[in-house]
C-alpha positions as CSV (number, residue, x, y, z in Angstrom):
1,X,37.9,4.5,-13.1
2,X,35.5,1.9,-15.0
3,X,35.6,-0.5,-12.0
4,X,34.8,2.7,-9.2
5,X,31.6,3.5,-12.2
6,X,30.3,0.1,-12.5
7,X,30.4,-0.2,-8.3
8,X,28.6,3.0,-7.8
9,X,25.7,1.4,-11.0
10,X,26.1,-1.8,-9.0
11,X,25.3,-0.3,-5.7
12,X,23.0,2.5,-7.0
13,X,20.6,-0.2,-8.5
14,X,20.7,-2.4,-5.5
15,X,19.5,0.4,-3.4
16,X,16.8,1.4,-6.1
17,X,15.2,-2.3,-5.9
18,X,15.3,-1.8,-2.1
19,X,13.1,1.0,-2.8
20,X,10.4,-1.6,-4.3
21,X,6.5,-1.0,-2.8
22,X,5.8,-4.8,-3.6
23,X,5.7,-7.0,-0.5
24,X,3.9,-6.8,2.8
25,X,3.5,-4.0,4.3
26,X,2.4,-3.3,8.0
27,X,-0.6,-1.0,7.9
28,X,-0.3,2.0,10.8
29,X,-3.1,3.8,11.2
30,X,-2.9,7.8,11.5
31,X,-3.3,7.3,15.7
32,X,0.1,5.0,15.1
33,X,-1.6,2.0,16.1
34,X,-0.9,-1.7,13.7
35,X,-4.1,-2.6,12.2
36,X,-3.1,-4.9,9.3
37,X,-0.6,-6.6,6.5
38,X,-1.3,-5.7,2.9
39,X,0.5,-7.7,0.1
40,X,1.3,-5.1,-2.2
41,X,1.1,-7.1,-6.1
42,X,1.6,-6.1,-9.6
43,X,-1.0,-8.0,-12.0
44,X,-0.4,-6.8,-15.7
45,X,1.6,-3.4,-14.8
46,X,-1.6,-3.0,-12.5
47,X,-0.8,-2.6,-8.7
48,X,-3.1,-4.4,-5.9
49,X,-3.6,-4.5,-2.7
50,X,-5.2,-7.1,-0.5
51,X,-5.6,-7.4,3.0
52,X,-3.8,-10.6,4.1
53,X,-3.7,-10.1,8.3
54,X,-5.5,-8.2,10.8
55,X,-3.8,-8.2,14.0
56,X,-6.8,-7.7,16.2
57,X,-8.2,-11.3,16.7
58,X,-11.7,-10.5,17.3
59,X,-12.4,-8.7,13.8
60,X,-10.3,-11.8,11.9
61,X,-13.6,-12.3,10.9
62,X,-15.3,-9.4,10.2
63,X,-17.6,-8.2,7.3
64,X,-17.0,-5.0,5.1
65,X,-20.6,-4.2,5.7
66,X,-20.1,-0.7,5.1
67,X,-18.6,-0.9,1.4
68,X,-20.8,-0.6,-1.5
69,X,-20.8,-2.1,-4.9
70,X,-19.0,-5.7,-4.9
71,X,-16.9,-5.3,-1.8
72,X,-20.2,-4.6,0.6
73,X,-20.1,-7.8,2.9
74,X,-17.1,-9.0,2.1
75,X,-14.9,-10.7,4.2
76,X,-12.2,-8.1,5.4
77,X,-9.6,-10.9,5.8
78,X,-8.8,-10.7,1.5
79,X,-10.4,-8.3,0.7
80,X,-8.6,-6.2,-2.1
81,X,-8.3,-2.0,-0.8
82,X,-5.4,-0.6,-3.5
83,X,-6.8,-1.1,-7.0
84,X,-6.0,-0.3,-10.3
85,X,-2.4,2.0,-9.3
86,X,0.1,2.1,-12.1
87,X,3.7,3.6,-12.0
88,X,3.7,7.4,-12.7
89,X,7.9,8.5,-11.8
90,X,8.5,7.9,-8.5
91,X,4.6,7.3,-7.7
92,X,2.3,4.7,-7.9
93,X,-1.3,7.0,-8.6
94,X,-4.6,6.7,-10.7
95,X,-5.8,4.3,-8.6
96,X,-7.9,4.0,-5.1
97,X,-7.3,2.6,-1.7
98,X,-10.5,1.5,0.4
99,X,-11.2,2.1,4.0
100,X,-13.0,-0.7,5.3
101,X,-13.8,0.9,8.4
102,X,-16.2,3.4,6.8
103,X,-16.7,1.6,3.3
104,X,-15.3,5.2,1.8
105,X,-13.3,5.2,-1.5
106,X,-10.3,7.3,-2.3
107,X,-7.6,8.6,-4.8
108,X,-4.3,6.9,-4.2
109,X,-0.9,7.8,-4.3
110,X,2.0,5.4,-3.0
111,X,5.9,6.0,-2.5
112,X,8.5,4.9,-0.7
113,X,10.2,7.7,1.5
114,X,13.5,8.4,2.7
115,X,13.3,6.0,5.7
116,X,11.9,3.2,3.4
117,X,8.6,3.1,4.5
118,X,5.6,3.4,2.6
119,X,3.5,6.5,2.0
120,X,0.2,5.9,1.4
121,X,-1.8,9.4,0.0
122,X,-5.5,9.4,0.0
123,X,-7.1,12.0,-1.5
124,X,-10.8,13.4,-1.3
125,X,-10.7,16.3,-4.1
126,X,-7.8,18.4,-2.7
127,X,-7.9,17.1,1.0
128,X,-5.6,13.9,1.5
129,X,-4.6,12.0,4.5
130,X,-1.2,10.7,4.7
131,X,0.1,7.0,6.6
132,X,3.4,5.3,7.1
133,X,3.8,1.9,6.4
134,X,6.5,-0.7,7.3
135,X,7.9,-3.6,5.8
136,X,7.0,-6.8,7.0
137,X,10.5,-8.7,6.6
């Protein structure tokens, strides 16, 4: 009975480390379409996220000219969007993902769901937008 316990522990904690958000994640954007990897990082029980590939060749180079504050004209290519998240239960929240497309910020919320992808909330006030993510492996 012990030995049947500890396996189900064994396998019950390998499965919840399998549920981790840190890594690389492909971005999907809500028309389904690849945009990006983002290394997802934990700096301090803080959790970061910095663009680390864009998949379409011609914007490699690209400028966040619409950001404001310290990210306006930043390279895209590095530039950190999910800052200052920290683990609430089975959500990463209180912190803010930006979209460098329009230079908007927004409330974050992160979690892995049932198919092991990652959910990526971004609130404005009430309203939130929703996008899947996959694991680069």
């Amino acid at each position: 009975m012990i030995k049947h316990i500890t396996l189900l522990l064994l396998f019950f904690s390998l499965s919840m480390s399998a549920q981790d958000i840190f890594g690389n994640w492909q971005t999907i954007n809500d028309k389904g379409e690849k945009k990006s990897t983002v290394k997802i990082y934990e700096e301090n029980g803080v959790v970061y996220g910095k663009i680390i590939q864009i998949n379409d060749q011609s914007k490699v180079n690209a400028l966040c000219t619409k950001c404001e504050g310290d990210d306006n004209n930043k390279p895209i290519l590095g530039l950190i969007i999910i800052k200052d998240a920290v683990k609430d239960g089975k959500y990463y929240k209180g912190g803010t993902i930006l979209d460098p497309q329009n230079g908007n910020t927004y409330k974050l919320r992160l979690a892995i769901n049932d198919k092991g992808q990652l959910q990526v909330r971004g609130y404005l006030g009430f309203i939130y937008s929703t996008q899947y993510w996959e694991k680069v492996k």
